[in-house]
Every structure is written in structure tokens, then in C-alpha cells.
N, C-alpha and C positions, 0 to 999 in steps of 0.2 A: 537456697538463695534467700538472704534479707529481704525484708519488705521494702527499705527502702532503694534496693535492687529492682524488684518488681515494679514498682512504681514506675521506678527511672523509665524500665522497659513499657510499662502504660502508655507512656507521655509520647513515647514515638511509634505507639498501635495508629497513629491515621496518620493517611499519605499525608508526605510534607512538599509533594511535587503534583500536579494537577493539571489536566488539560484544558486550555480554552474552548471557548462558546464551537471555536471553527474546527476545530481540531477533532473534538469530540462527534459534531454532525459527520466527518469524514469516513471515522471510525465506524460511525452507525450505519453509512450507507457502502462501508466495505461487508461491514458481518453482514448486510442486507443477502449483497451479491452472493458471500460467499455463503448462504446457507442455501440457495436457488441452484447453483454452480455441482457444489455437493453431493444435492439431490438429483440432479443428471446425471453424473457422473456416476453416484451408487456405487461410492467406495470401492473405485475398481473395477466395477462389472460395465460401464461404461465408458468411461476413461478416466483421469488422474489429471490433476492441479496441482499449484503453486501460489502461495500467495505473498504479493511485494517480490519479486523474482528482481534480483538486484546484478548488474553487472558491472565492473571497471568502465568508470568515465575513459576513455579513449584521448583525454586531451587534457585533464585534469587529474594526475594522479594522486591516490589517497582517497578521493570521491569516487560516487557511486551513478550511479541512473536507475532508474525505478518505474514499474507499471505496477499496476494493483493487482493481476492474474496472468498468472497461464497458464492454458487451459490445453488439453489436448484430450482428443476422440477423432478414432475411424480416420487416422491419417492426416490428422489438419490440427495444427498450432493457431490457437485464438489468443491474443495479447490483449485484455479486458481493461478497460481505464472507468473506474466510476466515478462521478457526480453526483452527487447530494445536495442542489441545489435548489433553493426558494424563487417563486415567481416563475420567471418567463424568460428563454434566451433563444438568442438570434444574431445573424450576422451584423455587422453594420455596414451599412450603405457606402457604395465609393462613387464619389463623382468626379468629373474630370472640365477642364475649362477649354473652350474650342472658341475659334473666330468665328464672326459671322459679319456680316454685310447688311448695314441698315440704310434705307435710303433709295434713291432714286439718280441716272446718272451721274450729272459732276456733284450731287449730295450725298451721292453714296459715303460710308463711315464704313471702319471695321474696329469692332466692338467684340468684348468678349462675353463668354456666356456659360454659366455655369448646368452642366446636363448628367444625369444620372449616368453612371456606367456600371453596371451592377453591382455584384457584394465583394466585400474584405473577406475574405474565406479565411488570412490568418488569424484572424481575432473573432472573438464572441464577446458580446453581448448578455450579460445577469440584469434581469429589470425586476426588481421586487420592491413589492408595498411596506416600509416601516409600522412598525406598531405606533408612530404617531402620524398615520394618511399619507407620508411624505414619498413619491416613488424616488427609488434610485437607482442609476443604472452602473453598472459596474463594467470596466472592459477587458476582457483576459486575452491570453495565448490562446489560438483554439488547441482543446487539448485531443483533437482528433490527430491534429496534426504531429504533434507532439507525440503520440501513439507508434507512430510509424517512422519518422525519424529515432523513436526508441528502438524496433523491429530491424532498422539497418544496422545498429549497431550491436546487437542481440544477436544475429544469422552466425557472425563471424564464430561470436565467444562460445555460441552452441556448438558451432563446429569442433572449437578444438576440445569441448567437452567430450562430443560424440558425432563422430565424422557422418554418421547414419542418419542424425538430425538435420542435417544439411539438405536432404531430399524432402522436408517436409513443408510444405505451405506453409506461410504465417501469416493469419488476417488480424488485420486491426478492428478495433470494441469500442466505441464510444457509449456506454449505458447510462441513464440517468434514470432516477427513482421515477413513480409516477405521480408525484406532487409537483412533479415538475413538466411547466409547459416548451415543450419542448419539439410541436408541432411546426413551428419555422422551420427546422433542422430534420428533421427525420428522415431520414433513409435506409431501411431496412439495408436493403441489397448493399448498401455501400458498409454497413455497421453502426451508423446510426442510431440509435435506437433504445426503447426503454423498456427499464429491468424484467417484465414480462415477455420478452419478447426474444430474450434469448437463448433459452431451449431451442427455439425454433430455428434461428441463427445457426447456432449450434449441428441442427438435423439438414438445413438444408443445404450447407459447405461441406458437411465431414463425407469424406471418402468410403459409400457401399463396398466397395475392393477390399478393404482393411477390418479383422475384427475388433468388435465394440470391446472385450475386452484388451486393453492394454497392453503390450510385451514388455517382461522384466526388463529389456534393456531400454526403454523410453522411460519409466518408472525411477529407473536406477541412475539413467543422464540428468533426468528434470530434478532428483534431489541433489545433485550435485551444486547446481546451483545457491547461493546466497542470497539469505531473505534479511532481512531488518531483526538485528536483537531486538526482544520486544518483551516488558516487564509488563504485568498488571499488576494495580496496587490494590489493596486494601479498599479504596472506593470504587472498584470493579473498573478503572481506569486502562486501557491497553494503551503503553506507551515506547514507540518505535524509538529505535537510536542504532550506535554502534555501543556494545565496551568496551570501555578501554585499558581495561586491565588484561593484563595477560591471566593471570591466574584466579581465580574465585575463593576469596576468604573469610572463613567464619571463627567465631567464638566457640567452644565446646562447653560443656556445663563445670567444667572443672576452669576455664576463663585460657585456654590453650589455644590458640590461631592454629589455623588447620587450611591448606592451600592446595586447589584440587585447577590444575590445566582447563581453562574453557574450551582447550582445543580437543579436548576428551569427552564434554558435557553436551548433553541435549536439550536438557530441559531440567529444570529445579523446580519444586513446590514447595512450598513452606505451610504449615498446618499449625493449627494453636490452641488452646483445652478456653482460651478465653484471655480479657485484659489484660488479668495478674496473675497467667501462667508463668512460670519460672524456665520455662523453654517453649526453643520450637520446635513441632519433629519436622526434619529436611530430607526429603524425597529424593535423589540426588539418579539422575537418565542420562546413561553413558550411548555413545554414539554406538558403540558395537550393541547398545540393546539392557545390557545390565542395572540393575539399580543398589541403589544402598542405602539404608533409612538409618539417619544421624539424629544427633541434638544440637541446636545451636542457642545460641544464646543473644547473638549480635553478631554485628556485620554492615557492609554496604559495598553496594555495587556502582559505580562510575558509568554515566551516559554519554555520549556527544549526539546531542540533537542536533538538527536544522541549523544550519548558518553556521554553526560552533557552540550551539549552546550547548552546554557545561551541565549535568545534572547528576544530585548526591542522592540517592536510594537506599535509607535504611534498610534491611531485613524485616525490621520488624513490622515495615510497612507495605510487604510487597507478599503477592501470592503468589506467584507464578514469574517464574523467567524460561521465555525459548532463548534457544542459543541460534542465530543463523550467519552471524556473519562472523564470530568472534570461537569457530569450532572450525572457520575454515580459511581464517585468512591469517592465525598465530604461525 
């Protein structure tokens, strides 16, 4: 390869796609969860996880719905939702307007009057301090809720996965990191609760009856399921989407396209001697387990993020691609 080959190939060595400020915290407090989750679990010896467990929108075809885990031990299905949140969250207040009577016989009035009727359970509350003194409060979905309206529409599609999973309990997860105040809210017993505290979660729902190690056919229903294709680039970036290509195409060192079915692939890695390497060696994880180690040269992989967003993925810029939705829905 010419140097000024090499070059060209330098110039798109750094991610040209990047996550924001929010995206990136999310990320952080999913690997958070899922290295806690892992470690229960004990790769099998305790039970077996899912991460981003993705299933058909019910009412929106083409789209997905999404939680951050699922988690299974000793007979019981946990649906984990994390937050990575700054400051302080809490419900907001609901009040309601009621008559009342001021006065004294023929002066009597009626008058309204505004009285506390306790919380907004749908909605939450983000109250954090800006880095210039400013508080602000922010007001979301509560994503508890959200949790379990995901779980009604999960029971079904597990079913026709694996009719067997239909017997299995399914509790809902609300975790949030412990930087976060989140003492308004907390309730253990209900799910509630922050990231230490779910081992415990975890020991005090799961089913004695059942053993801790996992059976091949829970194991074998739960990878059926679709997770988010998900690249990491170059700046150690993990970035969730669909592909949208049907097949996966690379350069060889002889400048030949070479096109391998996503719906065959597990997982790719791309490796590289340095900037102005003249290739890259590609790692190439076949669903049945098999691998094959290639050269490429160039390439790029097609995203659809969030909302529609559109995303172009050099090779040259990218480590790693799992394959989860685009190996099972071609």
C-alpha cells in the first residue's frame, strides 16, 4: 500500500461519530450496573443476564421498546432500568382546588381553595446544582413506571419465545447510582432503590425451590431475544443503534469488497499494528460459534439511532461491533 494510501487510512483512525455529555453518563451507569449484576450472577453459576433486551413495539411497527437488563436467578425475572442521575429526585407535589365557606350566616361566601393532595406518582422530579450555583429542576416520566408497562408487553413475546417463561415472575428495577439522592423515593420492597442494593433485591425475591444455577433452556429463550447493535469506536465510545444494512462490507488488501450476512455474525473486532498500518486484522464471530481472521482495508457500517438519526461508521474507526438485532431480524 502507498503511503499516500496509509495516510488517507490515518486521517479516519479517530471516531468521526461521538457521544454527548448525556449519553455518555448513561452508558457509564449501565457498565456501572452491569459489572455488580455479573458478579451475582457468577457467569452462570448464579443465574444469567441480558443487556438492552429489546422487543417489537406492539403498536408501532419497525420500532423497538427497551429496558437496560434482564436479569434472571432461582426462578424470578428482574427487568432492571438504570439511572445516572445528578442531585436529588422526587415526586412532585399534586394539589387539587375544593370549595369552602367563609363567613357567618347571610355573609357566608363560597370561596375556593387550593389544598395539597399528595404526589404525581407519574412523573419525577431531577433537582441538581449547575456548575454556575444555578438549581434546576428537570421533570420526566417516572421511569418506574415505564418499567412495568415495558414487563406487560415483554410476558407476551417471552411466551412465544419459550412457553416455559410464561410461569416465571417478573419484578420491576428502578436503580440509581449512589451519587444520587434519591431518599424521597426509595423503596426497597417495591424496587426502588440504589445500585448497592441490588444483590440483595435480587436474594430476597428469587425463588429457594429453584436452583442457582440456571437451566440450558432459560439460558437458551433469554439469548433469543434482541439487544441493540452496538459499535465501540476508537475513543472507547459504546454506541447503541440498529444496522441497517443487510450485509457487512469490507475492503481486502488487494482493494476487493467482500460481503458477509449480518444475519450469520456475532460480533467483529478490528485490530491494528498502529496509524499507518497498511491493514486491519478483522476477527470475524459467527452465530454458530466459529471465527475467521481477515484483512481489511476500509469499509463502513450504517446506524439508525434514536428518533432516525442516521450514522456513518468508518472501520477504520471502530473496535468492536456486537451484532443484536441485525443477526436476527434479517
Amino acid at each position: 500500500m502507498s503511503m499516500v494510501n496509509r495516510f488517507a487510512r490515518a486521517l479516519e483512525t479517530r471516531a468521526n461519530v461521538e457521544l454527548d455529555d448525556r449519553d455518555r453518563g448513561g452508558m457509564l451507569g449501565e457498565d456501572h450496573v452491569e459489572r455488580i449484576i455479573a458478579k451475582y450472577v457468577d457467569e452462570g453459576r448464579n443465574g444469567c443476564y441480558i443487556r438492552n433486551p429489546l422487543i417489537p413495539h406492539p403498536r408501532k411497527p419497525g420500532r423497538f421498546l427497551e429496558t437496560d437488563f434482564l436479569v434472571y436467578t432461582r426462578g424470578t425475572l428482574y427487568c432492571v432500568e438504570t439511572k445516572n442521575y445528578q442531585g436529588k429526585v422526587y415526586y412532585p407535589v399534586r394539589y387539587r382546588t375544593v370549595y369552602v365557606e367563609k363567613g357567618w350566616f347571610i355573609f357566608k361566601r363560597r370561596v375556593t381553595q387550593t389544598v395539597l393532595d399528595g404526589y404525581d406518582y407519574s412523573q419525577m422530579i431531577q433537582e441538581k446544582r449547575e456548575p454556575n450555583g444555578q438549581i434546576t429542576k428537570i421533570t420526566k416520566p417516572n421511569p418506574f413506571l415505564t418499567t412495568k408497562r415495558y414487563i406487560e408487553d415483554l410476558k407476551p413475546h417471552l411466551y412465544r419465545i419459550e412457553p416455559r417463561l410464561a410461569t416465571l415472575p417478573v419484578y420491576p428495577v428502578l436503580v440509581f447510582l449512589e451519587k444520587t439522592d434519591m431518599s424521597a423515593i426509595h423503596q426497597f420492597d417495591a424496587g426502588i432503590l440504589q445500585i448497592s442494593q441490588l444483590p440483595a433485591f435480587f436474594e430476597k425475591y428469587s425463588n429457594p425451590a429453584f436452583a442457582r444455577t440456571p437451566t440450558l433452556w432459560v439460558q437458551q429463550a433469554l439469548s433469543m431475544l434482541s439487544t441493540w447493535d452496538r459499535i465501540l469506536t476508537t475513543d472507547n465510545d459504546w454506541i447503541n443503534g440498529t444496522i441497517t444494512d443487510r450485509d457487512f462490507c469490507y475492503k481486502d488488501t488487494n482493494g476487493c469488497t467482500h460481503c458477509i450476512p449480518y444475519a450469520s455474525i456475532r460480533e467483529l473486532e478490528l485490530r491494528r499494528e498502529g496509524t499507518f498500518s497498511a491493514y486491519d486484522d478483522l476477527i470475524v464471530t459467527y452465530v454458530n460459534g466459529n471465527t475467521h481472521a481477515l484483512r481489511c482495508t476500509g469499509g463502513e457500517i450504517h446506524l439508525e439511532r434514536f428518533k432516525g438519526e442516521q450514522q456513518v461508521h468508518k472501520l477504520r474507526n471502530v473496535s468492536r461491533v456486537i451484532v443484536g438485532v441485525a443477526n436476527k431480524s434479517q
